[in-house]
N, C-alpha and C positions, 0 to 999 in steps of 0.2 A: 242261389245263382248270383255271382258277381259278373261287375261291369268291369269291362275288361278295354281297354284300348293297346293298341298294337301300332307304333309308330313307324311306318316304312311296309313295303311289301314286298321287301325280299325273302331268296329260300328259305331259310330261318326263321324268318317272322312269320314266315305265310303257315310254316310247320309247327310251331306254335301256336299259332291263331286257329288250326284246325284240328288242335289235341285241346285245346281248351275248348271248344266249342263243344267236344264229342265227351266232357267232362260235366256238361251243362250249365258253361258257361253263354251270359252275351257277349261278344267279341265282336270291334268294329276296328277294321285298319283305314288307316289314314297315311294317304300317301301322296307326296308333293308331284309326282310324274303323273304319268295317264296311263301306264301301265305297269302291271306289275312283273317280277321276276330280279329285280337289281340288278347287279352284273352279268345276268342271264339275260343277253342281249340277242335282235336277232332283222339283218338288216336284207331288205327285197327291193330288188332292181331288175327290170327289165325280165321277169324271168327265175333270175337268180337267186339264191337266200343262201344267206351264211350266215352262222353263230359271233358273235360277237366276243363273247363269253368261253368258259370250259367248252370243249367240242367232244372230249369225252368223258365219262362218268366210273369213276370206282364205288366201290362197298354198295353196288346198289343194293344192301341188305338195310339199311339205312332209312330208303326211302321206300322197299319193300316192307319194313315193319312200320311207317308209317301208314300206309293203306292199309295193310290189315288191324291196326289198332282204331283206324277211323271209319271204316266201313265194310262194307263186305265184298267188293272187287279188290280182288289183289291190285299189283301196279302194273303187271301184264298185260290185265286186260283193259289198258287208259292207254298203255305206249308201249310200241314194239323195243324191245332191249336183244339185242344181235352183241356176242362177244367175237370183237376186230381182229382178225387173224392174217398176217401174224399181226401180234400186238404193235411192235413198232420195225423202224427197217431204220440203222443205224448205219448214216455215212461217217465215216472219221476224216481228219487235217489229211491225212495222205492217199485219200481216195477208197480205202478200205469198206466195203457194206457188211451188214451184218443184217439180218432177218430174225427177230427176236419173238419167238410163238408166245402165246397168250396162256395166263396162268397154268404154265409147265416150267418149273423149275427145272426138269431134268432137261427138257426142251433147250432151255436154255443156255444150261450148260455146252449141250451140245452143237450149238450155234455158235455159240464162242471158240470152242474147238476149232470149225469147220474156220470161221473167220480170222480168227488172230493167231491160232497154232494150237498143237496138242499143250495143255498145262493150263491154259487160260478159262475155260471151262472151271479147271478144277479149284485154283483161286478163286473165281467169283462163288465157287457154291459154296464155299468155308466161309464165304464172308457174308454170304447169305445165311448162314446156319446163326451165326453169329449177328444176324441182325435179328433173327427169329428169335434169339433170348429178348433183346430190347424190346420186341413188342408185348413178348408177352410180359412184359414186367412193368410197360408203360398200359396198355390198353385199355383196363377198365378204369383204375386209379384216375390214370390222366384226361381219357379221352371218355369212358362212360359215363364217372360222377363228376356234381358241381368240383370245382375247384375247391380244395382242404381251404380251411383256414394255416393251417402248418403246410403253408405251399412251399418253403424252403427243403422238404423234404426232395420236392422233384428241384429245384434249383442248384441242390447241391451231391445230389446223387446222379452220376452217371449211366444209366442202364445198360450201354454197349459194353461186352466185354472185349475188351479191345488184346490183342496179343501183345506181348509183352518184347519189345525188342531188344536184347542185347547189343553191350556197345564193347568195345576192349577196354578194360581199367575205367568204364565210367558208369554211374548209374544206368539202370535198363529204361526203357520210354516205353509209355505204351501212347497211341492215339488219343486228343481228347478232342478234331475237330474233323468231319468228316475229311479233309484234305490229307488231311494224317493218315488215316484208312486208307485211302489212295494209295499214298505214298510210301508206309511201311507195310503195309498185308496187301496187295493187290501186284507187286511186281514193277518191273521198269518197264511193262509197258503202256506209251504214253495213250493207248484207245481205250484201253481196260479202265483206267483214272479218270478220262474222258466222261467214259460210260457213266461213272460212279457222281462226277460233280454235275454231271447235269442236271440231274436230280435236283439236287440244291438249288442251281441256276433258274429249274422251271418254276421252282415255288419263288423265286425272289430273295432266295438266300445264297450271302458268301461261302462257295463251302471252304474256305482256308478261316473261315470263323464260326462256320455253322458247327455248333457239337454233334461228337459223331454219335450221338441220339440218333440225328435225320439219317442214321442208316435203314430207319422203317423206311423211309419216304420209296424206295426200290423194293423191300419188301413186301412195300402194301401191294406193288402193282403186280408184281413178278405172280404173288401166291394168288391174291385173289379175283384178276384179271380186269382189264380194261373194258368197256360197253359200248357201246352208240346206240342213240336214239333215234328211229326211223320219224324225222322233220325235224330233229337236231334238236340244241338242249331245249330249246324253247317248247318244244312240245311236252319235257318233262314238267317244265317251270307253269305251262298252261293246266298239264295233270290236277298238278298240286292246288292251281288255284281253284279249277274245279270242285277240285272235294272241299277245298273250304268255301265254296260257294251251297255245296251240298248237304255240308252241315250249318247251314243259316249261317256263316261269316261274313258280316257287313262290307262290304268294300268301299270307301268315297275316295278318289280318284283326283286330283288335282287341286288338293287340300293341306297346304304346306302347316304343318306343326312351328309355330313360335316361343313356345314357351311349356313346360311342363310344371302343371299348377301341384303346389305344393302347402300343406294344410298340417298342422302339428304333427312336426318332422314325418310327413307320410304321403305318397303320391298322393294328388286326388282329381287329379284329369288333366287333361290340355287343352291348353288353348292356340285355334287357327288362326293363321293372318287375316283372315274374314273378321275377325273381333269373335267369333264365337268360340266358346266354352265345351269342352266336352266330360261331364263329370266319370269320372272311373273308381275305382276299386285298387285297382292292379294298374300300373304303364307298363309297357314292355314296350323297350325303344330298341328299336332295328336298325340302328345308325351307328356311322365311325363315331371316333372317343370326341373330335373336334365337335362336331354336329352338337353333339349330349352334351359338351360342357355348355354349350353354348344357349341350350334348350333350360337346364336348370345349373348356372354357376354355382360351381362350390363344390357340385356332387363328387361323389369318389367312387369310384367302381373298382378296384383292387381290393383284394381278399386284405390284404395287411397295409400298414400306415408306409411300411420302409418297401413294399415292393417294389424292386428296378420300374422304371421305365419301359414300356416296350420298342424296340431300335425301330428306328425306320425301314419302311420298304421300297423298295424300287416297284415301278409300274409296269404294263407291255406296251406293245405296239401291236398292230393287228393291220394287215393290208389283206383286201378282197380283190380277188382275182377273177373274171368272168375271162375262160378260154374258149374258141372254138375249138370243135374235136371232140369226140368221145374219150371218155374216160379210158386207158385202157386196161385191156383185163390182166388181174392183177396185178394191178398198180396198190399197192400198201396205202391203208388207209390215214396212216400218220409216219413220216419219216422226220427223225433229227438230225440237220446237217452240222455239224460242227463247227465249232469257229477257226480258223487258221490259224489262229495265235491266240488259246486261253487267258495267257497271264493278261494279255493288252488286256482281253475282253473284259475282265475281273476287274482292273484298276481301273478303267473306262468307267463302269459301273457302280466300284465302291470305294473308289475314289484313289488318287494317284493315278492317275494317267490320264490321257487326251480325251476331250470330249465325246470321239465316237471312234471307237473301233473299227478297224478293215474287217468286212467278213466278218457277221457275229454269227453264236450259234441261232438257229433258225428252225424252229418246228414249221414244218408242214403238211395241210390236211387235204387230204381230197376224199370226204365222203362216200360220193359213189353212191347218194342218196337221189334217187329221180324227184322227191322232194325240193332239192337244190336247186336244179336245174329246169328250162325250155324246156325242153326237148333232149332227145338222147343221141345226137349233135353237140353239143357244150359239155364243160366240164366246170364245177365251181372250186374255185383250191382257196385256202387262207394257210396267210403265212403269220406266224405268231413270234415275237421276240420280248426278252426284257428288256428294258429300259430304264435311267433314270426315271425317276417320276418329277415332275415339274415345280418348282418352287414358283408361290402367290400364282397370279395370274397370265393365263401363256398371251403372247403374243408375238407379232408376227416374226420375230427371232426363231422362238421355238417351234411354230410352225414348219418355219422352212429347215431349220436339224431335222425332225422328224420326217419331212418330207424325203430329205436326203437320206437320211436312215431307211424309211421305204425301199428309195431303189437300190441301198445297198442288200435288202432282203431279197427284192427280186432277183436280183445276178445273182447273190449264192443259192438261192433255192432252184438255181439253174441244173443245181450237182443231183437234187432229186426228180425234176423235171427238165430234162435235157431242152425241150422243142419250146419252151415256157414264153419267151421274147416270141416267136413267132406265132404261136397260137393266141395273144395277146389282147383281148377287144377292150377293155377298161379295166380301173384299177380304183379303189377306194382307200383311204387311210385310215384308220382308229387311232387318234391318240390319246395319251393321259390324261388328256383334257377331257373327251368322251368318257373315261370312265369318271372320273369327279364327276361329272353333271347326270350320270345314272346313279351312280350311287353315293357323290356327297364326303369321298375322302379326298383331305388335303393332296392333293398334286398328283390324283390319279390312282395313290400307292393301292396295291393288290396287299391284300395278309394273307403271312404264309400259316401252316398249321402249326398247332401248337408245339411245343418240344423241350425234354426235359434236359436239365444241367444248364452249366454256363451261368451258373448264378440266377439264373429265373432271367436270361433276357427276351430269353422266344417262348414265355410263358402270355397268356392274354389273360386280360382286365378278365374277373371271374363274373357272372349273369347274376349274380346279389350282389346290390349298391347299398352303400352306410345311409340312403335314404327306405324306410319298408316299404314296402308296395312297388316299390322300382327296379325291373330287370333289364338285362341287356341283352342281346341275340342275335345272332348275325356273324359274319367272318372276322368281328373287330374283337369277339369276345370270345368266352373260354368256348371250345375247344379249337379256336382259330379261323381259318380262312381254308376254302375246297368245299366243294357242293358236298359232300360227305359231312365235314365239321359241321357244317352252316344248318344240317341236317339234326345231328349231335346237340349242336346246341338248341333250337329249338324244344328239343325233345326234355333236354335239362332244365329251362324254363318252365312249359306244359309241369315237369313233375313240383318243381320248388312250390309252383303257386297252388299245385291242386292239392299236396302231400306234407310241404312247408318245409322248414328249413332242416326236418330232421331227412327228407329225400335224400336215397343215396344213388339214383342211378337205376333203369329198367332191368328186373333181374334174367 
């Protein structure tokens, strides 16, 4: 039996912490908050609660084979899982909606039809067929096992097949960034392109630089469909800690990690800001990359000496909306309002252009969970956008951007709640700052999932460090950022340390 310490109590670590346990390990997390879950945030007023965090849940097979590999209740019977129908309800710049059903691709096709014309349908399913090769060429390799050593493999191989455009008298082009896909296989029309960059938009990625890899990111949702949690994510995030409270997993609670003790080149515990010592075996640190340098300088968490960098992310915003009114019926549990003008929105964000865009694009949720809400009189909505994420430390400049950002969300999410200004009773803001201070990344940034090509840019630091004993886990590390990876990775930890480095992945 090894000692085992687990720094942080996010998704990841928590899912690790409770594969290792049920390995017959001791497992104690240590965590600087008072509670756990990371980014799985979850804020109650007056009545009200909203998610802070994801609001809904993909691959729940992910977190279904974690309960069944740690105990004998499935994940069913810890939390109600309802698939959202339709999945999402799509406003476009020209007033257009679109009703998108839940893991039916034919469905969907046929939604496109009804919405944007005969032909549009039949474009997206080509491009859907054609994103269906990327996954499965990407899935286990990239997303089941640790990260290769020979990760230049996915850095420099494209898995989308992308079509080949002919030019007159000039070389042919095929796509190599999702914007591309847009723009040569999906047609001139600008909802269809729309539809396709959001995708990218919602993880934090440019799609005029994201590789058209991230044509999974529509894939994963379309085939294997969207979830919700009956008490929202946090009731999954509470699941989870359950069971690792089930199988004997230590919890101490408002015990900041300063240093990760290191013993001939090898973990060998940590030490709290209290001056005490925690001896270990294994670390497994559940924290962004700044945190971990900073825990043990020097360390290297990249598979290779020369791998890229990983680019920066932009952050969200998050405004909570407490309405009177009943919800009403049939009102779409998540609708995306588009932004009026894309290109602003994109330079806004990744740079070249004015600080805050007219009208961004703007997810909105309205549960429809009585868990949310008083009484079934109110309605709780949260409206979700990207954002810059914050450089050093915000202050009241930034503040007041964000706050103005706020109410430019609330007007346009006027377009998916028409009566929204008058059913109004208070309003709360999330900023980039909120998430730094849950979960400890530089200026809020969100990580998006992992993804191959483009040189290894949107590849993440691999869960074996050039120190032994020390892994990493969590959405900073391989297989990225989304309760799914954060899932993923945990899982890839659990096996390195119980199985060692010759582990290839759950067969």
């Amino acid at each position: 039996m090894a000692r085992i310490v687990v720094i942080g109590a996010g998704m990841g670590a928590m899912t690790a912490a409770a594969r290792l346990a049920v390995a017959g390990h001791r497992v104690v997390v240590y965590e600087r908050g008072e509670t756990f879950g990371g980014a799985v945030g979850r804020v109650e007023r007056d009545g009200f609660a909203f998610d802070t965090g994801p609001g809904l849940l993909q691959l729940p097979a992910v977190y279904r084979d974690l309960f069944v590999k740690t105990g004998k209740e499935p994940l069913e019977k810890c939390v109600e899982l309802s698939q959202v129908e339709p999945a999402v309800r799509h406003v476009f710049a020209d007033g257009t909606a679109a009703d998108l059903p839940n893991a039916s691709r034919a469905g969907v096709g046929e939604a496109l039809d009804a919405a944007l014309g005969d032909g549009a349908g039949e474009r997206w399913a080509a491009f859907m067929n054609r994103a269906r090769e990327a996954w499965d060429r990407t899935r286990r390799p990239l997303l089941e096992e640790p990260l290769w050593a020979d990760w230049k493999v996915f850095a420099e191989r494209e898995p989308y097949p992308s079509v080949a455009r002919k030019r007159v008298l000039r070389r042919e082009r095929r796509a190599v960034t999702l914007g591309e896909i847009a723009e040569f296989e999906l047609g001139d029309d600008p909802r269809l392109r729309a539809l396709l960059e959001h995708f990218a938009l919602g993880a934090g990625l440019d799609p005029r630089t994201a590789p058209a890899s991230a044509a999974i990111l529509p894939y994963l949702e379309q085939t294997f469909g969207t979830w919700s949690v009956t008490g929202g994510m946090r009731a999954l995030a509470q699941a989870v800690y359950e069971r690792c409270l089930a199988r004997r997993v230590e919890f101490v609670f408002g015990a900041a990690v300063t240093r990760i003790v290191e013993k001939d080149g090898r973990a060998a515990g940590v030490e709290l800001a209290d001056g005490g010592v925690a001896d270990a075996d294994f670390v497994v640190a559940g924290v962004a990359p700044a945190a971990l340098a900073e825990l043990l300088p020097g360390v290297e968490i990249r598979a290779a000496e020369d791998a890229p960098a990983r680019s920066g992310m932009p952050s969200r915003l998050t405004v909570l909306l407490a309405l009177s009114g009943a919800r009403p019926e049939g009102a779409p549990h998540r609708t995306v309002v588009h932004a009026a003008d894309r290109a602003a929105e994109l330079a806004c964000l990744f740079g070249g252009g004015d600080a805050m865009a007219d009208r961004p694009t703007v997810t909105v949720t309205r549960p429809g969970d009585p868990a949310s809400v008083p009484d079934e009189a109110h309605e709780a909505v949260t409206l979700t956008a990207t954002v810059p994420a914050f450089p050093g430390t915000p202050g009241q400049a930034s503040r007041d951007v964000f706050a103005a950002r706020a109410e430019q969300l609330i007007a346009h999410a006027t377009r998916a709640v028409p009566d929204l200004r008058e059913r109004l009773l208070w309003h709360e803001v999330r900023t980039p700052s909120d998430i730094a201070e849950a979960t400890g990344a530089v200026g809020g940034a969100v990580p998006a999932p992992t993804l191959a090509a483009a040189d290894g840019r949107h590849l993440h630091p691999s869960n074996s460090t050039r120190v032994q004993g020390l892994y990493a886990v969590g959405g900073w590390s391989h297989p990225g950022g989304g309760l799914p990876h954060a899932g993923m990775s945990g899982t890839l930890v659990a096996g390195l340390i119980v199985e060692g480095p010759e582990f290839r992945g759950s067969q």
